[in-house]
N, C-alpha and C positions, 0 to 999 in steps of 0.2 A: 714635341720631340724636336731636336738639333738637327743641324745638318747630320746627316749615315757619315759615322766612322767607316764601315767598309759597304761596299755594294757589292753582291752577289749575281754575275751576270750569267744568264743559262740558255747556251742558243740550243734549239729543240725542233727536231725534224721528224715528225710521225711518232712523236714518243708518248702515245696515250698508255702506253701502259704500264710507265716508268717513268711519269710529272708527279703524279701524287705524293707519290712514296720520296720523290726526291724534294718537291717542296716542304712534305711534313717533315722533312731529318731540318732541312735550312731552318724552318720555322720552329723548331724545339731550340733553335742554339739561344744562351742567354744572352749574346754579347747582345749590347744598343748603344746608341742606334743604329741600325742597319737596315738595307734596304735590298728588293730581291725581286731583279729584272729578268724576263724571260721574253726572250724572242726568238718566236716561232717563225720558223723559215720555208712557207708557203706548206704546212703542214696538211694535207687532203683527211685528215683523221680528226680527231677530238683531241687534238694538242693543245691548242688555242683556247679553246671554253671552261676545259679542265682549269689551264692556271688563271683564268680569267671568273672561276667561282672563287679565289681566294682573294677577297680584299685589302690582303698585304701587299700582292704581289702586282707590280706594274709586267703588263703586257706587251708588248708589241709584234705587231703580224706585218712580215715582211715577204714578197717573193718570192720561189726559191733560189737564193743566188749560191748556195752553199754554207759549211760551216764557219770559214774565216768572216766570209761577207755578215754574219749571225755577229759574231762576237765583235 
């Protein structure tokens, strides 16, 4: 695979119960290449491990510094 045409960034705060459903919509689209970041921002929940069972999806766990500091 090329460098990602577009990159899909997804900052995410406590959202276990609303990462699944949003990575599987990202992960059905057909465009490629594409790439689909999620940065969890000091999430105390299962935000983090959730998008971190998807092999597509690069993670990163950051403090909570809020949503801009996320994105």
């Amino acid at each position: 695979m090329g460098a990602p045409l577009v990159t899909a960034i997804m900052p995410a705060y406590n959202a276990e119960e609303f990462i699944a459903t949003s990575l599987q919509s990202l992960l059905a689209q057909d465009l490629s290449p594409f790439e689909i970041i999620v940065v969890d921002d000091g999430s105390s929940d299962g935000t983090a491990a959730i998008a971190e069972s998807y092999p597509r999806v690069q993670t990163i766990r950051a403090p909570h510094r809020g949503r801009a500091a996320a994105c």
